[in-house]
C-alpha positions in Angstrom: 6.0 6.4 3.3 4.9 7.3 7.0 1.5 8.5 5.6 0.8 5.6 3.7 1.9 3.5 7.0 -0.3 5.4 8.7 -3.2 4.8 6.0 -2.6 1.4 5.9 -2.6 1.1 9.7 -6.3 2.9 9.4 -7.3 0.6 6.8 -7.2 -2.3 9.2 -9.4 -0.9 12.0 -12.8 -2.9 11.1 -15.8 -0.6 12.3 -18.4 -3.0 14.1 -20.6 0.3 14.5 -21.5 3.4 11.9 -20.7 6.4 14.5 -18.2 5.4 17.3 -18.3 8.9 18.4 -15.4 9.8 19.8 -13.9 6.0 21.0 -10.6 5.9 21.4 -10.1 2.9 19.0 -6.6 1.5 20.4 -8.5 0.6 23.5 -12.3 -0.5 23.2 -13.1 -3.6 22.2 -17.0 -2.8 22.0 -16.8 -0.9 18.8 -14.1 -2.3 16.9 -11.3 -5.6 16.2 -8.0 -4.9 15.6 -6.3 -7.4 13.2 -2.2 -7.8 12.9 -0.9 -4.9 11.3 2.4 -5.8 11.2 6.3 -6.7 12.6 9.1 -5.4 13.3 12.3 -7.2 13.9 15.9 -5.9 14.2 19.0 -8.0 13.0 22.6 -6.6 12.4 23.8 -7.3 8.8 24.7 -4.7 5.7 22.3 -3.7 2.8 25.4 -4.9 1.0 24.8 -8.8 -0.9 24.3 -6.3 -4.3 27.8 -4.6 -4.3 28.8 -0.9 -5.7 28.6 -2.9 -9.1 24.6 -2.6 -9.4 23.4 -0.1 -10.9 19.1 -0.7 -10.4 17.4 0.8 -6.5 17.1 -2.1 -4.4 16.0 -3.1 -1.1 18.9 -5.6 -0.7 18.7 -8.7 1.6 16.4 -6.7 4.1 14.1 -5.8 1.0 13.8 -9.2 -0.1 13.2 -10.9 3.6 10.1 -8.4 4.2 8.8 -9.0 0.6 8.7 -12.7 1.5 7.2 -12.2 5.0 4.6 -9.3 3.2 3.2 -12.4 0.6 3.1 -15.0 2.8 0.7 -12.7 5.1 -0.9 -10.6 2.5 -2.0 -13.9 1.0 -0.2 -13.3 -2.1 -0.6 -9.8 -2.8 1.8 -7.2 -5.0 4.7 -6.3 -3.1 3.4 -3.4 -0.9 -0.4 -3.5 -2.0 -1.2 -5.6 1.1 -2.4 -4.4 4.6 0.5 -6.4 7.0 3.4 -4.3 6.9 6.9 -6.6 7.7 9.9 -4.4 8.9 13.3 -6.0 8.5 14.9 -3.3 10.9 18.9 -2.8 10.6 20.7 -2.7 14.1 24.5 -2.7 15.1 25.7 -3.8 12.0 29.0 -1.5 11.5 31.0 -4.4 11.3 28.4 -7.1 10.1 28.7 -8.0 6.4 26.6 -10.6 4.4 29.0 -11.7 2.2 29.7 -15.0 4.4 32.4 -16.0 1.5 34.8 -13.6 2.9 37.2 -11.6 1.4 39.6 -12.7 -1.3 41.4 -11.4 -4.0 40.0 -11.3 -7.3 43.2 -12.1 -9.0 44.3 -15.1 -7.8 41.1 -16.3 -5.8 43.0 -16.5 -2.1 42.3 -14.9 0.6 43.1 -11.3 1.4 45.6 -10.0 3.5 43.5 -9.8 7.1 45.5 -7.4 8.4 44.6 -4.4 5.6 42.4 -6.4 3.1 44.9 -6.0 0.3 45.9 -8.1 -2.1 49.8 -7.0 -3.2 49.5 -3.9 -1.2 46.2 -2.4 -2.5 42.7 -2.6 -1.3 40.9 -2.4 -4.9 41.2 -6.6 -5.9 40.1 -7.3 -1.9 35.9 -8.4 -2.3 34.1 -10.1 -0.2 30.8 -11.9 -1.5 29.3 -15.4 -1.3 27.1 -17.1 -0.6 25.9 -17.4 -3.8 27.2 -17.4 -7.5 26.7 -13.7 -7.6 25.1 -11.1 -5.9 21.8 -11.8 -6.8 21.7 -15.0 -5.7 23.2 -13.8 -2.2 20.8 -11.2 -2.1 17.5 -14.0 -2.0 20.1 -16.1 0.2 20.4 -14.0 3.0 17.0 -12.4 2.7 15.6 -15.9 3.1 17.5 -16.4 6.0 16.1 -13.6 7.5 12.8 -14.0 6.1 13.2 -18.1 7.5 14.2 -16.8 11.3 11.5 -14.1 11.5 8.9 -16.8 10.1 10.0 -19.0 12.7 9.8 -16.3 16.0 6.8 -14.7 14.8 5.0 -18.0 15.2 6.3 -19.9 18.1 4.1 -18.3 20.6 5.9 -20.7 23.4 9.0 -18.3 23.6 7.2 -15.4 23.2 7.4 -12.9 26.1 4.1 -11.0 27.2 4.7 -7.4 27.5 3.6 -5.3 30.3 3.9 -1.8 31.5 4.3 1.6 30.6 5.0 2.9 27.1 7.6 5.9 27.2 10.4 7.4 25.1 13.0 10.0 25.8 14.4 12.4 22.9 17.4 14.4 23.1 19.2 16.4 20.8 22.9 16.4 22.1 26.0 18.0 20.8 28.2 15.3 20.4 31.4 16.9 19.1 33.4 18.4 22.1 31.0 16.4 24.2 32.5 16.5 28.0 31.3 13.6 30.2 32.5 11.3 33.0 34.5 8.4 32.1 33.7 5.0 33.9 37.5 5.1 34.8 36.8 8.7 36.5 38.0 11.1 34.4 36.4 13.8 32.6 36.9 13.2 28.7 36.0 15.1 25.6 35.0 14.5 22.5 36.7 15.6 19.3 35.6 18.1 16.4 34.3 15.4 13.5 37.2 13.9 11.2 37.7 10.8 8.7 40.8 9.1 9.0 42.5 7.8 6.0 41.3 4.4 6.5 37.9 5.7 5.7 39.1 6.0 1.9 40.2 2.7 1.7 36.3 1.6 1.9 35.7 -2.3 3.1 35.6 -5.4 1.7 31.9 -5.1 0.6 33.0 -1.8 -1.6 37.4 -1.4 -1.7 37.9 2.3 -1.7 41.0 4.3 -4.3 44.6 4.6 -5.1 46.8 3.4 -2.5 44.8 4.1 0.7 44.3 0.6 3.3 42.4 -0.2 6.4 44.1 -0.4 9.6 46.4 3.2 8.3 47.5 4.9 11.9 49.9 7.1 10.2 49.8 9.5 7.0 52.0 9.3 4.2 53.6 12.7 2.8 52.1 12.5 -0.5 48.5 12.4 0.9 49.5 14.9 3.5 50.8 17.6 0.8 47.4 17.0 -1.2 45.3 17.3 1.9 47.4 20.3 3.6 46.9 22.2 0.4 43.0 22.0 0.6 42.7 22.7 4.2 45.6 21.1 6.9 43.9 19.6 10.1 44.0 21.4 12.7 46.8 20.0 15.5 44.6 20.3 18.0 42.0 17.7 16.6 45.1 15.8 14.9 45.5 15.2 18.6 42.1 15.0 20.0 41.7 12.0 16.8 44.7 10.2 17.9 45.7 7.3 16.4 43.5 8.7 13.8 45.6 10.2 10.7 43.6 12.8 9.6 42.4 12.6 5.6 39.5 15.4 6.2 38.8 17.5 9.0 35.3 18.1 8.5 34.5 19.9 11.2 36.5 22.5 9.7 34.5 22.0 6.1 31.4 24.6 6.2 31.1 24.8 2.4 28.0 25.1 1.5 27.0 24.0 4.8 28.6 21.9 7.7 30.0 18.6 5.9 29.2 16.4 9.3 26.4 16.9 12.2 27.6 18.6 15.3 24.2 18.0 16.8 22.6 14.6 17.2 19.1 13.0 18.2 19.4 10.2 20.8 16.6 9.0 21.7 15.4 5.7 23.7 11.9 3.8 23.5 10.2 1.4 25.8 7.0 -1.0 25.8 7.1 -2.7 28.9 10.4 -4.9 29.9 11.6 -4.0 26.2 13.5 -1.3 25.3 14.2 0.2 21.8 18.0 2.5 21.6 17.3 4.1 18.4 21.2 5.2 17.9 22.4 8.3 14.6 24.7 5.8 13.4 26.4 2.5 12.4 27.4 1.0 15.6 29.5 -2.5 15.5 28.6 -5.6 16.8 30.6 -5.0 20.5 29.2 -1.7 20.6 25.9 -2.0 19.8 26.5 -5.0 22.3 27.8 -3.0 25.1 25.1 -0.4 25.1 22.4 -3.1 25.1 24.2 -4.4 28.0 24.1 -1.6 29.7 20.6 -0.4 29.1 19.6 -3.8 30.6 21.9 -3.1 33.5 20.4 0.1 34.1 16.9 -1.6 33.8 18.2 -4.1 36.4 19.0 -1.3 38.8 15.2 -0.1 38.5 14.1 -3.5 40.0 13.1 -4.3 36.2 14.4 -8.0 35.6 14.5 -9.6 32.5 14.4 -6.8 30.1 15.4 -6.9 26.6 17.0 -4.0 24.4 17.8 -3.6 20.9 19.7 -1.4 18.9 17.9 0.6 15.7 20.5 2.3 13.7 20.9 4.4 11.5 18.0 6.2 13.4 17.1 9.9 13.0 20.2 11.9 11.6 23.7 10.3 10.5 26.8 10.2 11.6 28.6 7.5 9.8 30.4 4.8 12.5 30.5 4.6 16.1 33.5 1.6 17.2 34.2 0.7 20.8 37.7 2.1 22.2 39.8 -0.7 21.5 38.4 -1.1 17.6 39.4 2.6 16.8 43.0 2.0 18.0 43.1 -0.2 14.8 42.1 2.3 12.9 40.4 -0.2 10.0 37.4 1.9 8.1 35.2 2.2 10.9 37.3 3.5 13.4 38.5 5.8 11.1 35.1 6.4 10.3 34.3 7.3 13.8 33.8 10.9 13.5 34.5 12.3 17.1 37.2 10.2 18.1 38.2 7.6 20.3 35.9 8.7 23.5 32.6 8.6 20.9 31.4 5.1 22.0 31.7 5.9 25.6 30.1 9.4 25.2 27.1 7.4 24.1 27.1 4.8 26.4 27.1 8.0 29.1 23.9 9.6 27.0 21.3 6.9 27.0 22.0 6.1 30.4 20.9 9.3 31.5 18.2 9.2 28.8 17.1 5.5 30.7 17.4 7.3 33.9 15.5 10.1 33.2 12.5 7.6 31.7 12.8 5.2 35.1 12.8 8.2 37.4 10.1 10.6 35.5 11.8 13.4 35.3 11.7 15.5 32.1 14.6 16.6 29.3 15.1 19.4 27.6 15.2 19.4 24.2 18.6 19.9 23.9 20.2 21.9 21.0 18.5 22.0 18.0 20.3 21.6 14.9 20.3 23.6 12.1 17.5 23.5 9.5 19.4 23.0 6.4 16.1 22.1 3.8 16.3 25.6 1.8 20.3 25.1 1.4 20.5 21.8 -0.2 22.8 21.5 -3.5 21.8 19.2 -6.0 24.6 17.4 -8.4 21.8 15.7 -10.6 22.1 17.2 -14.1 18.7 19.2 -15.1 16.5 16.6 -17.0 15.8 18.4 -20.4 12.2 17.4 -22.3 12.0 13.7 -24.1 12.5 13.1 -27.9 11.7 10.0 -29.3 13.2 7.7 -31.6 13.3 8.2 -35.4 9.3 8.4 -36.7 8.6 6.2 -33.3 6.5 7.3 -30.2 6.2 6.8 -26.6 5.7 3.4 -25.6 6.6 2.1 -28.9 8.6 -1.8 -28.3 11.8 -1.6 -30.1 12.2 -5.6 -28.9 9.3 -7.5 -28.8 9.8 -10.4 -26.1 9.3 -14.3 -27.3 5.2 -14.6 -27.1 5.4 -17.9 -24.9 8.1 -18.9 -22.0 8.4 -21.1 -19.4 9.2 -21.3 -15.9 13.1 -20.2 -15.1 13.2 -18.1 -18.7 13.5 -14.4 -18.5 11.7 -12.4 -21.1 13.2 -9.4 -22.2 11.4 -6.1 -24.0 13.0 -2.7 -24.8 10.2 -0.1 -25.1 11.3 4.0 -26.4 10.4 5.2 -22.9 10.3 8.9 -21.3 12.9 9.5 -18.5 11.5 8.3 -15.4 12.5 11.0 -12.9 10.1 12.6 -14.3 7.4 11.0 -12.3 8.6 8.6 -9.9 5.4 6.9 -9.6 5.3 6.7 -5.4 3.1 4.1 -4.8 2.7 2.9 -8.5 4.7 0.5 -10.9 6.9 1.9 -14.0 5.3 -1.7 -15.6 3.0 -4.3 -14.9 3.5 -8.0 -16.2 0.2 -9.6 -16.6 -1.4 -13.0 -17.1 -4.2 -13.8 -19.3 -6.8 -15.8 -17.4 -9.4 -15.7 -20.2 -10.3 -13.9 -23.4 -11.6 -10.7 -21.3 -9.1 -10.6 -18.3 -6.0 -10.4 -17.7 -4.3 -10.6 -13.9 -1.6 -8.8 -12.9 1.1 -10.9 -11.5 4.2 -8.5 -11.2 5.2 -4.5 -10.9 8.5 -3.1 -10.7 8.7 -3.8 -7.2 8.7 -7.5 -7.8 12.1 -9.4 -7.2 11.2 -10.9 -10.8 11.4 -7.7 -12.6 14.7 -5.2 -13.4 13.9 -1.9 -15.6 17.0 -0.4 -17.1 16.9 3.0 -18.4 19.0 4.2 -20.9 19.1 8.2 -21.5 19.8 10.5 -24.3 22.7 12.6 -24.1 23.0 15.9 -22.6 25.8 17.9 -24.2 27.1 19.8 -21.7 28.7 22.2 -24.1 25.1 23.0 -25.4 22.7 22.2 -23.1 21.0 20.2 -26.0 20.0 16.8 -26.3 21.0 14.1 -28.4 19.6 11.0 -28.8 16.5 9.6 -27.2 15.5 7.4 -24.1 14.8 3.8 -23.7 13.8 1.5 -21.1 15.0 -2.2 -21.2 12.2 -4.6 -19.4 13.4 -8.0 -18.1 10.8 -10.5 -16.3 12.1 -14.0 -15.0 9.3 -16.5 -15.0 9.9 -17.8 -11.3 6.5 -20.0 -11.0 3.7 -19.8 -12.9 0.5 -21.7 -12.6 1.3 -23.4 -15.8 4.1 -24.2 -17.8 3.1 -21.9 -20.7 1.6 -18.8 -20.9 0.7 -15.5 -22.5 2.8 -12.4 -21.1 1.5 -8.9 -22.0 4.0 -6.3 -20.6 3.0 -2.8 -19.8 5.5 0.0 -19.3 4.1 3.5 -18.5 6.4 5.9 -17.2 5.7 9.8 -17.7 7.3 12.3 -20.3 7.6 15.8 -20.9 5.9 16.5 -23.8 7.6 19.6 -24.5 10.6 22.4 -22.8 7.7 23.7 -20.4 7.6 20.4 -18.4 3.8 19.3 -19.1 3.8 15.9 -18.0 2.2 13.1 -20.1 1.4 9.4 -18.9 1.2 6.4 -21.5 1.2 2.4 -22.2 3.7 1.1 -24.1 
């Protein structure tokens, strides 16, 4: 995806001479124009309006607001086939959820118990969702109110701040766990060995977790203790380190068949002008992701520089799950118990990327720190091997087993079920699994949607595997659905095109079609 980025950011460099020779095109204005490649803009909520129930890849709330802000730009064109490029960036959101209906239980309809989201005790009834009838209505909700905000700043050119000054990042990789650094209060304090606390198993209200685990759980129970202490006990002396942390799974101590959690982490701070960027290897909550901004633009005000802004982008680089402030992890709700190195994490943080801001307002250079392990050749892989396709009776590839209705209207949704190859064989980067097209006249038809579109859902059903055999049974199937959201008429002709790849045989030759 970087390299297509990157071609698409080539793309829109307009040549006003044949042989530039040698220009350094960011900066000279005599041989070429630069036009608006894109935007970037960070706002803290979870990927998490489609809940644990959907089964189809999405882009969520995020992936709908920059689909939006892509066609309004690209002047209408497929998702991802134009040249402006709209980033809906994710920042502190640990604790931000965009199901604004709050929780409640799904048996009665009241609200949850706030304490430990449970209704009668357990955490599996406790969902949040909202605001719309269901989640795919909340989804294009809170994407548009994204999409509606970003519209609004990227045009009001009367707040908008001119940037000035350097451009500079620092990079460090640091070994977070047993990470010793000064506390604000004086002290020297330590980080702990990684751990998830049994909260972590109770999961959240945007996705309830199993059996009788709850958020806000500071103490074990002995049934959970037995199970975990005959797998591998925690060690006392990060039982303590974690405290009030029960400890579910010390994974630190988990090496099997490599480290379960990241000792060594990236941190790494960017700058353009009065405008910093703290891209942070993790979910950090609202207060914080807060706290760090504020103290990045405390640091900046140290350096004489006035006015700065700073923005969290999380989840950047490697992962390592939640990062609370002191006072959340005493709860101990999911993501304090999610906090992997204990209650000192946040402040170890905060400590880091002030010496990274320091080191970029002062000059002087990092080292690179530890480098973490390179784990590429040791990955394990749970996906069950894809055998070759078989087809359906005397049918072939791409044959439609359910024709859709041959006219609909605006707000129906057409429906086609083609026998289809499995697509992980070909995942089609770049390309559609299905087009949905438009006749204009008797010679042409116009493409109007691809998989990618938000009016599209392809649904693949597989043959069966038999484990005891290694043989299939069966055959596979795509279902196509299309919702007619506004077309230029009431009534027109759809013609629906599904090509996915297939193995053609046990030696893996790969095959493309139309169905």
């Amino acid at each position: 995806m970087l390299q297509q980025t990157d071609l698409l950011f080539h793309m829109n460099i307009i040549p006003k001479t044949k042989e530039p020779n040698m220009i350094n095109f960011f900066v000279c204005p005599n041989f070429f124009t630069l036009i608006c490649l894109g935007m970037i803009n960070w706002y803290a909520t979870h990927g998490t309006s489609m809940n644990n129930t959907n089964p189809l890849l999405s882009g969520d709330n995020k992936g709908y607001a920059s689909q939006l802000f892509e066609y309004w730009l690209n002047g209408g064109a497929l998702p991802g086939k134009g040249p402006f490029v709209a980033a809906f960036a994710q920042a502190n959101c640990g604790d931000a959820s965009p199901n604004t209906d709050g929780a409640k239980c799904q048996d009665t309809g009241l609200p949850c118990q706030m304490e430990n989201s449970t209704c009668n005790g357990r955490s599996q009834l406790c969902y949040a969702s909202g605001p719309g009838k269901d989640m795919m209505e909340s989804t294009k909700i809170i994407g548009e109110k994204q999409f509606e905000k970003a519209w609004e700043l990227y045009f009001d050119t009367s707040n908008q701040v001119k940037l000035s000054g350097p451009v500079q990042y620092r990079m460090q990789y640091v070994e977070i766990a047993n990470f010793t650094f000064p506390h604000p209060n004086g002290e020297y304090v330590t980080t702990c060995e990684p751990a998830l606390g049994y909260s972590f198993a109770a999961g959240t209200t945007d996705g309830p977790g199993a059996f009788d685990f709850t958020q806000g759980m500071t103490e074990g129970n002995s049934f959970w203790n037995t199970i975990v202490g005959s797998i591998r006990e925690p060690r006392s002396d990060v039982q303590k380190c974690q405290n009030p942390k029960p400890i579910l799974l010390d994974t630190g101590n988990y090496n099997y068949p490599y480290p379960w959690h990241p000792r060594i982490v990236d941190t790494q701070i960017g700058r353009i002008g009065s405008f910093f960027i703290a891209a942070v290897p993790g979910e950090f909550t609202s207060m914080a992701g807060r706290r760090l901004k504020d103290k990045i633009i405390q640091k900046a005000s140290d350096h004489g520089l006035h006015d700065s802004i700073a923005v969290i982008a999380g989840l950047s680089n490697v992962y390592s799950h939640y990062i609370t402030t002191f006072e959340e992890y005493q709860v101990q709700r999911y993501e304090g118990a999610s906090t992997l190195f204990g209650p000192n994490t946040h402040e170890a943080y905060m400590y880091q990327y002030a010496y990274l801001f320091e080191s970029m307002a002062t000059g002087s250079t990092l080292d690179k720190g530890p480098l973490p392990p390179d784990l590429l050749d040791e990955q394990v892989c749970f996906l069950p091997r894809h055998h070759y396709d078989t087809t359906y009776k005397n049918k072939i590839f791409g044959s439609v087993l359910s024709q859709p209705y041959p006219y609909i209207y605006k707000g129906e949704t057409q429906v086609a079920v083609f026998v289809a190859g499995n697509p992980r064989n070909d995942v089609r980067l770049g390309d559609t699994f299905l087009t949905v097209e438009r006749k204009v006249n008797s010679s042409y038809w116009e493409t109007i949607a691809t998989d990618a579109s938000w009016e599209t859902r392809i649904k693949h059903f597989g043959n069966v595997t038999l484990f005891s055999t290694g043989k299939k049974k069966g055959y596979d199937g795509v279902t196509q659905e299309f919702m007619v959201s506004d077309p230029s008429s009431s009534r027109f002709e759809p013609k629906e095109n599904f090509r996915p790849p297939i193995s053609t045989d046990p030696f893996g030759w790969v095959k493309h079609y139309f169905g």
